[in-house]
N, C-alpha and C positions, 0 to 999 in steps of 0.2 A: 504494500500500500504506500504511496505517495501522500505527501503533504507538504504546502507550501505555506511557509511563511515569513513576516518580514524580520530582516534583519535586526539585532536589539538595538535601541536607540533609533530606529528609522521612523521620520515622520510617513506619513500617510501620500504628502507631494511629490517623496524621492521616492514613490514606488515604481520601477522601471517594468518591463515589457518584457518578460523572460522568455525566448524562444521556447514552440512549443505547446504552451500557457491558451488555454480557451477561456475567454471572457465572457461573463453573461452579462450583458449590459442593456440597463433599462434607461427605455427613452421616454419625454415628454408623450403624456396621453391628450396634450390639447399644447397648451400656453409652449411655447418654443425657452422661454424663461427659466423652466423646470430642469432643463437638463443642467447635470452637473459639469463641474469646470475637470473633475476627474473621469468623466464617460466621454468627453469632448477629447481629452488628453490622450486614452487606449483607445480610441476609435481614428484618431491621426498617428498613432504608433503601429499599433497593429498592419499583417500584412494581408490580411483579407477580412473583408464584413460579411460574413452570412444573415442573409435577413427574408426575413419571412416574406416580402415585396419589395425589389428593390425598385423599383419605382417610387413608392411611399417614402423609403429610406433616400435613395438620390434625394429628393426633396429637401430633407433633413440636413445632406451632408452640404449640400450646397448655401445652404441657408449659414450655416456657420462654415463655409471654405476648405471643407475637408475632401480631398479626393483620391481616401484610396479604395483599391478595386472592390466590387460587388458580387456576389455571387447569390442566387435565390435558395432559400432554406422553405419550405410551406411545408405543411399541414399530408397534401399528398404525396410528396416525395420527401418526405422526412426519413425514411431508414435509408434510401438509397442514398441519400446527400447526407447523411452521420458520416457513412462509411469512406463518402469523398473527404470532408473535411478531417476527418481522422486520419486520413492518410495526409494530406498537408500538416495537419499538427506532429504525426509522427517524424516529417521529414524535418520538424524543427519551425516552422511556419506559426508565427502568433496568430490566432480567429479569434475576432470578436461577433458574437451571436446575437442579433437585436431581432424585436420584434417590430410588428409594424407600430405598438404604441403599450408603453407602458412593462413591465418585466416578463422576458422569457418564461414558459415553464408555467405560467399563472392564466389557465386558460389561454395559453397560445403555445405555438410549437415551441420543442426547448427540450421534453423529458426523452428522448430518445437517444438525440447528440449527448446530454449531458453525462447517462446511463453511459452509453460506450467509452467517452473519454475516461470515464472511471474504468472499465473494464481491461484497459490499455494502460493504465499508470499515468495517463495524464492530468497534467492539475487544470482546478477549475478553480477559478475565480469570480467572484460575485460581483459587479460594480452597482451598486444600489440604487433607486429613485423613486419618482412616483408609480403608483398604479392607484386604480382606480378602486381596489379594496379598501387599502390606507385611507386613500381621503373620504372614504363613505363614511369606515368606523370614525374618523377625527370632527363629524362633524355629527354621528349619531346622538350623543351623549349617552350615552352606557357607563351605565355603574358598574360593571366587569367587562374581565379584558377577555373572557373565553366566548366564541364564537362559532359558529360550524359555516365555512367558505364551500357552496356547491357549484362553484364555474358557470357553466351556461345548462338551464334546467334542458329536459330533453325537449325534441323541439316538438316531437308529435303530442297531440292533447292526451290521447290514452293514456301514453308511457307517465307525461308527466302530469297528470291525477293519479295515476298508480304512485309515482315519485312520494307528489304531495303529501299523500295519504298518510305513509310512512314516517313523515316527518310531525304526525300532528300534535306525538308526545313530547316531542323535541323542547328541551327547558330553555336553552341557548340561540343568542339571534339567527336567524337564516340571511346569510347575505349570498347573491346572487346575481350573476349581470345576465341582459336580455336585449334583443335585440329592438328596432322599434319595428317590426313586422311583426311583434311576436308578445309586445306588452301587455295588451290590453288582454289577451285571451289568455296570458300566463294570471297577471291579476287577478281576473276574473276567478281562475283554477284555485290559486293559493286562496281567495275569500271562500270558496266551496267545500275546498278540503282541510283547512287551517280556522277557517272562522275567524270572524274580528277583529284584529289587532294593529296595535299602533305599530307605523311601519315611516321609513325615511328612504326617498326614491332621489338617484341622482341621475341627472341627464346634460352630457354633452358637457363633464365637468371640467373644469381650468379652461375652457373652452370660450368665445364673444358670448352664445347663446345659453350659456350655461346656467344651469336649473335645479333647486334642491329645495325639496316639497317634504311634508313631516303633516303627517295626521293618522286617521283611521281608516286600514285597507278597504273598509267599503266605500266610503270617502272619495280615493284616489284612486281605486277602481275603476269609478262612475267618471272622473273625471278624465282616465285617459282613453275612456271609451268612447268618450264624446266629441272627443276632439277630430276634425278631421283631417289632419295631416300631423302626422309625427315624425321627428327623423330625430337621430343622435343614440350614441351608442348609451344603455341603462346600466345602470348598479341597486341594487335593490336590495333594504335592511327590512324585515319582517322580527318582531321580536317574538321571544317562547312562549312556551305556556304558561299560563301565571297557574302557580301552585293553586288549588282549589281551599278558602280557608276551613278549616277543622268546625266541624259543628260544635256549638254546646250544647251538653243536657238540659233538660229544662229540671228533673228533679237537683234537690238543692243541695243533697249529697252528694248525687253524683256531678253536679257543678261542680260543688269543692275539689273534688277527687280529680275532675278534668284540670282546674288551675292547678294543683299541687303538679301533677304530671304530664302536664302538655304547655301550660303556659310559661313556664320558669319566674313566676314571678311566687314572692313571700307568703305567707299566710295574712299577716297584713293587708298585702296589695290585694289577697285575693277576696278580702270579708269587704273592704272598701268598694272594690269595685259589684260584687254582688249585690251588696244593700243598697247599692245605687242604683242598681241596673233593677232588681227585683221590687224595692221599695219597700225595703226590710229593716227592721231597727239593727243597731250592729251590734248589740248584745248577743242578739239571738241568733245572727249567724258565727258571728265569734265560736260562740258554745259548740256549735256542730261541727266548728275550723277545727279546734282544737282533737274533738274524737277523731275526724278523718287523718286529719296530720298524725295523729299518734299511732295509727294503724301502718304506715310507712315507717316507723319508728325500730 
């Protein structure tokens, strides 16, 4: 096994271009701004760019003045084009891997190349930046960091209500990008088989026309069903299922017994809030606090 890393005392700027060395480098998903001063830097060092379009990419390089050669990486000829670029990295050749927008590997080609160069001993390096997950969760507001990332749902209706379905115990947000062919009928799917939830839709982000909308899936549902023209690539945050809260007894014993054991809170907190809720004097639940507590004793 291979591993690369920097020298001690080396900043992050002296990192040089090690023949060989395959680069995953993520590019601007909209704003040209996003790219880094270090993916500008291995994308003019490196000695070929595999890229998922090079068309989309020429775009790119020219925009910032960079012109070294291109060669296409997609989606359908991905194992056969590992195997070319493998053999250039083997001859000692740097490749740098872009996609058409946003990081390799992340819902776009990338896991095939990257597979083989490990299988071959070559190193791989990550050169980081935006995507269009990052910026959905940085502007969700989520009280946790745990997440379930589904790429792109399936595209046929069956499969993905079957998808749906599966996911409808799911505790953790569902984030998902869509296309806009394909939004309104995916929406539609996840309020059918998920039910109502607060959900936070991005479209065409970092982007002139850029869009980020936060309500309730039946809400935004309806609204991008009505729209009649849609364009711009989706990200989509649906949140989990909200724990169902714990019923209480109505008898006043087995109230107590439920505070003592399910609420976490004191015998105190628990005679307070009964005689409140019940319209009980707190003598008299006091007396009963004390039997049931002393049965856990």
């Amino acid at each position: 096994m291979r591993q690369t890393s920097g020298k001690k005392g080396q900043m992050p700027s002296e990192e040089t271009c090690t023949p060989g060395t395959l680069f995953v480098v993520a590019t601007p998903i909209g704003n040209l701004e996003d790219i880094t001063l270090r993916a500008l830097r291995i994308l003019q060092e490196v000695d070929c760019i595999a890229a998922e379009d090079t068309r989309h990419t020429r775009k790119l390089l020219s925009h910032f003045d960079i012109h070294t050669p291109l060669m296409s990486y997609y989606k359908d000829k991905e194992a056969i084009r590992a195997q070319e670029i493998v053999a250039r990295l083997l001859s000692g050749q740097r490749v740098a891997l872009v996609s058409d927008a946003g990081t390799p590997g992340i819902s776009d080609p990338g896991g095939i190349l990257v597979q083989s160069a490990y299988e071959h001993g070559i190193p791989v390096v990550p050169v980081p930046g935006v995507s269009a997950l990052a910026a959905i969760l940085s502007v969700a507001g989520l009280r946790e960091a745990t997440h379930l990332f589904l790429g792109f749902l399936p595209s046929k209706a069956v499969e993905r209500r079957k998808f749906l379905k599966g996911l409808k115990g799911e505790v953790h947000p569902l984030v998902f990008y869509e296309s806009p062919r394909r939004i309104a009928a995916s929406l539609a799917d996840c309020l059918a088989e998920l039910g109502d939830r607060r959900m936070v839709v991005g479209r065409e982000l970092t982007k002139v026309h850029e869009e980020i909308v936060s309500g309730d899936l039946a809400q935004l549902a309806a609204m991008f069903k009505a729209r009649a023209s849609i364009k711009g690539e989706f990200v989509v945050l649906i949140e989990g299922e909200r724990a169902a809260a714990p019923q209480r007894p109505d008898n006043l014993e087995d109230l107590l017994r439920w505070y003592r054991d399910k609420s976490g809170g004191s015998l105190k907190d628990a005679v307070a809030s009964i005689a409140k809720d019940l319209d009980l004097s707190r003598s008299e639940v006091y007396q009963k606090a004390l039997t049931v507590w002393k049965e856990s004793a």
